[in-house]
N, C-alpha and C positions, 0 to 999 in steps of 0.2 A: 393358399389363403389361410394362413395359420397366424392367428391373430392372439394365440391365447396367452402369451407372454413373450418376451426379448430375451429370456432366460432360452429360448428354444430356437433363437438364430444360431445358423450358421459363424465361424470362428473366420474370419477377413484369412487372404493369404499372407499378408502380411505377418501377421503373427505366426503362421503354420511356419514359415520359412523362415521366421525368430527361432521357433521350437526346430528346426531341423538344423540348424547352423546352432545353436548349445549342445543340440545331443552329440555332439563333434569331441572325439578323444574326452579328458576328464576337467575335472573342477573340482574346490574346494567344496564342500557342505557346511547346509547350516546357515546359509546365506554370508560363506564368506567367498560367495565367488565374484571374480570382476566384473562380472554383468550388475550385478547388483549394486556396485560401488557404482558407477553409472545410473542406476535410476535412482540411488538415493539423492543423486546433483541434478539428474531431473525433475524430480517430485518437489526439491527445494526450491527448484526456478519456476516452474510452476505457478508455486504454493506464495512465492515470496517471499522463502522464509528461510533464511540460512543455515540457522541454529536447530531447522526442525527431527527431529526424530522421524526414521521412516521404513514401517515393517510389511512385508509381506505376509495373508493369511491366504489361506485357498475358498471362504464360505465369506459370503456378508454377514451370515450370523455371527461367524466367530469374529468378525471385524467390528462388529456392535458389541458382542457381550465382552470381551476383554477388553477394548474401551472403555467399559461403563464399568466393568472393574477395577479398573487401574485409578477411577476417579469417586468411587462412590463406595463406601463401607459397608457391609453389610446389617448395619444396624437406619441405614437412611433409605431413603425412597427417590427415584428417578422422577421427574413430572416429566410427559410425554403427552400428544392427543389420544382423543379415545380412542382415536383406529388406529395407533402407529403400527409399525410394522413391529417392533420389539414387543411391542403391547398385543399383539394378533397372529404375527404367522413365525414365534419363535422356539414353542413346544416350553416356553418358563426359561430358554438358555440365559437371556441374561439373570433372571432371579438365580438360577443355577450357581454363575461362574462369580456374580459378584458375592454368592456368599449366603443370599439371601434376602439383599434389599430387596424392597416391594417398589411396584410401580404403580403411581397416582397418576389417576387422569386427569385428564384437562378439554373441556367441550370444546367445538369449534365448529362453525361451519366450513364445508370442502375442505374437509381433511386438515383445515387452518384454525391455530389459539391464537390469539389476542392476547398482547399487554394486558388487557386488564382482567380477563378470565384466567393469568395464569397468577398475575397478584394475589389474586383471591383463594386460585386453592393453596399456593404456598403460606398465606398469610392464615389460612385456617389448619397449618399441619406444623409438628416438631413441638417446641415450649417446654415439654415434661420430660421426667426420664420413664413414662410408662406408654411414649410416644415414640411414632417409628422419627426419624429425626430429616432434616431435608438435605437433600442430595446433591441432585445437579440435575441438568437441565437436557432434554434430547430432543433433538428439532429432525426433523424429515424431508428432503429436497432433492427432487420431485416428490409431491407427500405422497399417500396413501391412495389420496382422493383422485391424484393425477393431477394436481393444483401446483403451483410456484410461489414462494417465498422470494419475493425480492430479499435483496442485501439490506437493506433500510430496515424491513421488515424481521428480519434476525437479529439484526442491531437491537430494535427497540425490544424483543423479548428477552435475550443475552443482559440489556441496562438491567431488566426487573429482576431477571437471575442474579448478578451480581450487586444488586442489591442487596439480595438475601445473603450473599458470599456464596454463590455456585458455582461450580465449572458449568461447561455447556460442551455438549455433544451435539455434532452435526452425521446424521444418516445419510451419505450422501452416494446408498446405491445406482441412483440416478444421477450423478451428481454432474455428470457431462450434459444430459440434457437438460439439467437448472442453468449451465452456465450458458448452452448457447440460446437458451427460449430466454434468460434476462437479460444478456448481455453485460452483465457484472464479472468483474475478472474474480480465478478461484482466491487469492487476497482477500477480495473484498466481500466475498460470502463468505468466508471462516474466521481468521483471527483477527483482522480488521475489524470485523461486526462483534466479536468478543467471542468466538467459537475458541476450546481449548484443544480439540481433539475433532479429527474425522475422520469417516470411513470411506475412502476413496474407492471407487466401485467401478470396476472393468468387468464385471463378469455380464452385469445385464447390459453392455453396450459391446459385446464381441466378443472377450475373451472365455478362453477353455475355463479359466477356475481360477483368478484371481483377485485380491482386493488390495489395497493400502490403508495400512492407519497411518496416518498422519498427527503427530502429538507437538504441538508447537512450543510447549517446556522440555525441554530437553530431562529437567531434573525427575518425571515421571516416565522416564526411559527404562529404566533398570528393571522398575515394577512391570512393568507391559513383556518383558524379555523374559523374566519369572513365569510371568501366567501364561506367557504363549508354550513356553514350553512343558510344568505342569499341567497344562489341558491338552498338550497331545499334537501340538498344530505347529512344530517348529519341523518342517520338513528337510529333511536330509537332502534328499534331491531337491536343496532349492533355486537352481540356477534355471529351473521349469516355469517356476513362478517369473523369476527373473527377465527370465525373455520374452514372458508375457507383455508385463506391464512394461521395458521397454521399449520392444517395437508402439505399444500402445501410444508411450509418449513422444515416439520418434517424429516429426515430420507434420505434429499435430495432429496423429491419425485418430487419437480417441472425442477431437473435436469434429473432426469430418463424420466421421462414425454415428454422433450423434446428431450432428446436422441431417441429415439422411433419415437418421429413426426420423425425429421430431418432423420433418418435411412430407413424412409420408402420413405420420400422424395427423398433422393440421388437412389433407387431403381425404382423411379418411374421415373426418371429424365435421367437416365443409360437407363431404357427399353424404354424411348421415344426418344431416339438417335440415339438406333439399330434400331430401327420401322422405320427410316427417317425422324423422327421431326428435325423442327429447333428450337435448343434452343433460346430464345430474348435476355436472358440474363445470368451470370454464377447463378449456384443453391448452394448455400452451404449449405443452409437448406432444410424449410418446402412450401416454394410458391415459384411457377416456372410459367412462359409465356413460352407455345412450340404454332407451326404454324403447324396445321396437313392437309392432305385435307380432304375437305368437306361430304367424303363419309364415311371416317376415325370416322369423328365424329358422323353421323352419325349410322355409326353402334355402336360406343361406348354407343352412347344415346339411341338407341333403346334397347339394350343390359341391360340399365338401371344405368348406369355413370349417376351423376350429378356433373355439373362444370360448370362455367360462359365461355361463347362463348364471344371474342367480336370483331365480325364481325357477319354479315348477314349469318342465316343457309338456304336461299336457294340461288342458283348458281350451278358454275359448279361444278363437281363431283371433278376434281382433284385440284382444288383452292385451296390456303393452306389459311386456317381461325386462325388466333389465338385465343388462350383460355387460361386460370389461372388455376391451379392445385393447390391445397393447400392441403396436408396432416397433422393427426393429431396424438398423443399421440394414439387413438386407431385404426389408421388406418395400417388393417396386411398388410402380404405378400399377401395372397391369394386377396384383396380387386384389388391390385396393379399389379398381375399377372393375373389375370382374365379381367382386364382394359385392359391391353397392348394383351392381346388375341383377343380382336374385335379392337382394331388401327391395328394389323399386317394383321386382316381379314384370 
């Protein structure tokens, strides 16, 4: 019953037996091995993008902050939500690697900006030169809140950014289960909708440790190739990474993968409704915030659940505490029906 992130599944065989069929005799480094020329024609067909640039990192951090470097000066500011994850669980990397820009926030509710909440803070920043100057744009899918941005919905944020003249980044550690909980093809959530750059995210749907950025101008390729490897992240042994995210993309395995989280998610989210949770926010995937009481959890955790509490576990018994639920590619039924057996008590 380990519910406390996707980051803590288990790695599919499929990939295990990518990684044991590369470590076979040698290969070139650096990402100039043949595996790699292979998933750069898959990430393109994917993505729908022919022309697209397409690197291997080993962190979602580092797949967000040299993104947001590649596109944002250090004299400008990022707008993001208040809770993104750049903005919350990055320790400052992006402010770090792009130099220095600051990040502006932008309110939302479930983890979702608005058109017109993000007009407004961009239309109150930049003008002087005694001002941080505006940047670009970072959107989150699956957000923070565990919420979905349709395509429509990126679209119409990306219009107000490029209004201003922004790029737009898309976060898209969960970016498998945005595609199968909308059903929008990856086109038509990134460049299509006016996305410049994303962070294609395998680590928290199965893989050992890798990501994709994806930059659909080819002509900010150079720059991204610089910084990955001034900051330390152009691995030598990259034909590891390589056989990652291939088998990933081989066979559609990183859509089945997330089919699987999100299915077990919507079951886990259904039985904390009937048990009397309160939902925080809607679930269309794999991370959910419910409010149980405190005895609830309680016996789930003694039972042997792990999941992040965030409120105080001592108080009263009937106190509703909220907590995060995150399921994974291997998280079963029985993991999920055995959970909601000790919340029903």
């Amino acid at each position: 019953m380990f519910f406390a992130s996707d980051n803590g599944s288990a790695v599919p065989p499929e990939v295990m037996a990518a990684l044991a069929r590369a470590n076979e005799g040698y290969a070139m480094p650096y990402g100039a091995d043949a595996i790699m020329d292979g998933v750069r024609e898959k990430v393109r067909a994917v993505f729908e993008a022919p022309e697209a640039a397409v690197y291997l990192v080993a962190t979602g951090t580092t797949a967000n902050s040299l993104a947001l470097a590649s596109f944002c000066p250090p004299w400008a500011t990022v707008f993001c939500h208040t809770h993104a994850h750049i903005a919350e669980d990055e320790c400052g990397a992006p402010e770090f690697y792009t130099g220095g820009a600051k990040l502006t926030l932008v309110p939302g509710e479930h983890g979702k900006m608005t058109p017109e909440a993000l007009a407004a803070v961009i239309g109150r920043s930049g003008g002087s030169v005694h001002n941080v100057q505006r940047g670009m744009l970072s959107l989150t899918n699956i957000t923070e809140a565990g919420t979905l941005y349709s395509a429509g919905e990126i679209a119409a944020l990306c219009k107000v950014a490029k209004a201003a003249g922004l790029p737009c980044h898309l976060d898209g550690a969960r970016f498998a289960n945005a595609i199968v909980a909308s059903g929008a093809t990856p086109a038509e959530m990134t460049w299509k909708a006016g996305i410049d750059v994303v962070s294609f995210g395998g680590t928290k749907n199965g893989l050992l440790g890798v990501e994709a950025v994806v930059i659909f101008d080819p002509e900010k390729a150079w720059e991204f190739e610089l910084r990955r490897k001034r900051a330390g992240h152009l691995f030598s042994k990259h034909r590891y990474l390589s056989a990652q995210m291939d088998a990933y993309l081989t066979d559609d395995l990183w859509l089945r993968l997330a089919r699987q989280a999100n299915a077990a998610g919507t079951r886990l989210a259904e039985g904390l409704a009937q048990a009397g949770a309160e939902l925080l926010h809607p679930v269309p995937a794999n991370l959910m915030f419910a409010a149980l009481p405190r005895a609830a959890h309680g016996r789930a955790r003694d039972g042997g659940a792990l999941y992040y509490l965030m409120g105080p576990a001592e108080g009263p018994a009937d106190e509703p505490v909220p907590a995060r639920f995150v399921t994974s590619w291997s998280t079963t039924e029985q993991d999920v029906d055995q959970f909601l057996g000790f919340i029903r008590g």
